[in-house]
C-alpha positions in Angstrom: -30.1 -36.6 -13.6 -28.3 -34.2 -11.2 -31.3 -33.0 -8.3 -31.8 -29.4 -8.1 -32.5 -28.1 -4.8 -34.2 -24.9 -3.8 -32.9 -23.7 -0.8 -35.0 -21.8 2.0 -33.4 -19.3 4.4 -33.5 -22.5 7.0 -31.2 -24.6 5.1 -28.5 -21.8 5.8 -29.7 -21.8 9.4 -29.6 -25.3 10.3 -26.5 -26.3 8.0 -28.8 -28.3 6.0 -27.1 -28.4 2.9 -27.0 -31.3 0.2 -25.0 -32.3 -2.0 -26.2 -31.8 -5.6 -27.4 -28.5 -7.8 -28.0 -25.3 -4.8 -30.0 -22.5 -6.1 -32.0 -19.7 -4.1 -33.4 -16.6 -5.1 -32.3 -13.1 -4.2 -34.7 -12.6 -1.3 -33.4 -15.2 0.7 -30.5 -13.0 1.8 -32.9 -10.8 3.8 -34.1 -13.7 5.8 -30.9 -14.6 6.6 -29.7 -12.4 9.8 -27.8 -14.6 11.8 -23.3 -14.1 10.7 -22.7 -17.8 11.1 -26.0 -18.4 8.4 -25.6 -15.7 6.5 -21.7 -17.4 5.9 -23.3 -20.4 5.0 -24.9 -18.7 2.5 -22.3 -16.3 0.9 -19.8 -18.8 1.1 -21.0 -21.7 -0.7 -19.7 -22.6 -3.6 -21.9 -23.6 -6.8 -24.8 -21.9 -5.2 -27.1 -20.1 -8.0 -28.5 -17.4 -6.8 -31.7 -16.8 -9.6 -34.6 -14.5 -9.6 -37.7 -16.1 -11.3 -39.5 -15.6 -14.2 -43.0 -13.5 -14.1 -44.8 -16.1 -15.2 -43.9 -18.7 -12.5 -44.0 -16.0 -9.9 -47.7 -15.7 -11.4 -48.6 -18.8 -11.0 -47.3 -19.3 -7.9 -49.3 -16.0 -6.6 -52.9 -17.7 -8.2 -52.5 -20.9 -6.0 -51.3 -19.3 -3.1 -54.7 -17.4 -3.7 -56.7 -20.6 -4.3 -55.6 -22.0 -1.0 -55.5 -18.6 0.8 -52.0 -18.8 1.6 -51.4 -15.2 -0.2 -50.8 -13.5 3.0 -48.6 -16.3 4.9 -46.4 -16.2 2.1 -43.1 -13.6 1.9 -41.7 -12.8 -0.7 -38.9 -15.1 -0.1 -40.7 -17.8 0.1 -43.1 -17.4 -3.4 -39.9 -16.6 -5.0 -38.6 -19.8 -4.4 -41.9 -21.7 -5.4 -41.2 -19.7 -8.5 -37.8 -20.7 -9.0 -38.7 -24.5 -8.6 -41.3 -24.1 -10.7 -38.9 -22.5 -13.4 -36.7 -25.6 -12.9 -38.9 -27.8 -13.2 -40.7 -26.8 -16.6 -36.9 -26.6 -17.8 -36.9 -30.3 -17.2 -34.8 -30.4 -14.0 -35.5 -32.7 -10.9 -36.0 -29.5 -8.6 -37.3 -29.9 -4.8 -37.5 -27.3 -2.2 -35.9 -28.0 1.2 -38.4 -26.3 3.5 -39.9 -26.3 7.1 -42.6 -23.7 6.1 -45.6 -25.4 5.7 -47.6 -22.6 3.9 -44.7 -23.5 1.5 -45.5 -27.2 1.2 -49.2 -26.4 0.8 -48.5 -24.0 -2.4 -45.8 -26.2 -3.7 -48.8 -29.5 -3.3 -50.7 -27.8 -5.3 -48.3 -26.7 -8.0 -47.0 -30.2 -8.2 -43.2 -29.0 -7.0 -42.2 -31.3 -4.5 -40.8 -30.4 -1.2 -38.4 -32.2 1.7 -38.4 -30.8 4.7 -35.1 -30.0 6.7 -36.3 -31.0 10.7 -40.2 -30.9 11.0 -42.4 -33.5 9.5 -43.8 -33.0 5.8 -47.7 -32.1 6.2 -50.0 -34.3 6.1 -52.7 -32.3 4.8 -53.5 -29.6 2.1 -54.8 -26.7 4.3 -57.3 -24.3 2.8 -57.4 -20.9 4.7 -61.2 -19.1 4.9 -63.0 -16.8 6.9 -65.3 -17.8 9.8 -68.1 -15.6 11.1 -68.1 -15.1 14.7 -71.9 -14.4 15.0 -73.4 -16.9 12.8 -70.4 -19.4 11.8 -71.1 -18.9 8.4 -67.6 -19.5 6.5 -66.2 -17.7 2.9 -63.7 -17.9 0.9 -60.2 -16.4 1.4 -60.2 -14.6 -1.5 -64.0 -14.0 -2.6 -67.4 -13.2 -0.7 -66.4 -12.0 2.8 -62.9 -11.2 2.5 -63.4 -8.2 4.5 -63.5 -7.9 8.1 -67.1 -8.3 8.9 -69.5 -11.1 7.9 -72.0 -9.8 5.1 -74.6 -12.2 6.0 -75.1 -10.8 10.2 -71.7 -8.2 10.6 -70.8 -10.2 13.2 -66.4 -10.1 12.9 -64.9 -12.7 10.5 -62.0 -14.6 12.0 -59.5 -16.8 9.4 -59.8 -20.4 10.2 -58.7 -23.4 8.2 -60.0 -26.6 6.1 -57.4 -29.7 6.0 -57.7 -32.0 3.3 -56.1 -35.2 3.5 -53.0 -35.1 0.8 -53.9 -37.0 -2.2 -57.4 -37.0 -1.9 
C-alpha cells in the first residue's frame, strides 16, 4: 500500500518532500509566504490539495480541547489533522510530515501518526492547564478556571503544561 503523506507548510519550506501520495489542505497556502516555497508548493505534481470533512475537523477540534492545544493550533494545522484523519478512516497509510509539536500532540491522541521533517519527534504528550499565581492551584484548559483569574484566591492564572511520557 502506497503511503499518504500530509504535508505541513514546512515540507514546502525545507524541500522536504517524499516520494509517495502528497496531499495538503487549502490553508496551507497561506502559511506559505516565502516565492521559492510557495513554488514548491504550486508546482508539484500529484499534489492533492483536499479540504476535510466536518466530522474529522470535529474530532480533531475535541482533542485539541482535551489536551488544551485549541489555541496553539491554526487553522492550517487542524485542517491537516483532519485530512489524515479522513485518510486514514478511508483505509489509507496516511502520516503527517510535521515539526509542530502541538501537531504531534493532537495527532498522539487521535492515533494519526506523524514524522517529523528536522526536529526530533516528542517524547511526551503535553497537556496544557492553567496555574494560579497566588496559590498554585492548577485547572483545566478548557473547564473550571479558564478565565484569567483564579476562582479559588483571584490571584492571575498563567498556562503551564503536564508532560506525560508517550505510551503510558
Amino acid at each position: 500500500m502506497t503511503r499518504t503523506y500530509v504535508l505541513d507548510a514546512s515540507a514546502f519550506i525545507y524541500g522536504a518532500l517524499p516520494a509517495g501520495d502528497l496531499a495538503t489542505v487549502p490553508a496551507v497556502y497561506d502559511e506559505v509566504k516565502d516565492e521559492k516555497s510557495r513554488l514548491r508548493l504550486e508546482l508539484l505534481e500529484g499534489l492533492r490539495v483536499v479540504q476535510p470533512n466536518s466530522a474529522a475537523a470535529g474530532r480533531v477540534a475535541a482533542a485539541a480541547r482535551e489536551s488544551g492545544d485549541d489555541r496553539r493550533l491554526s487553522r492550517a494545522d487542524a485542517d491537516l489533522l483532519a485530512l489524515a484523519l479522513q485518510e486514514r478512516e478511508a483505509g489509507k497509510d496516511a502520516v503527517v510530515l510535521t515539526d509542530d509539536y502541538a501537531v504531534q500532540n493532537v495527532a498522539g491522541r487521535l492515533g494519526v501518526p506523524v514524522e517529523p521533517l528536522r526536529q526530533r519527534k516528542s517524547r511526551y504528550s503535553i497537556v496544557w492547564e492553567k496555574q494560579c499565581t497566588g496559590c498554585k492551584r492548577r485547572y483545566a484548559a478548557s473547564g473550571e478556571g479558564r478565565g484569567d483569574e483564579c476562582p479559588v484566591c483571584g490571584a492571575p492564572l498563567r498556562p503551564a503544561k503536564r508532560s506525560i511520557a508517550r505510551g503510558k
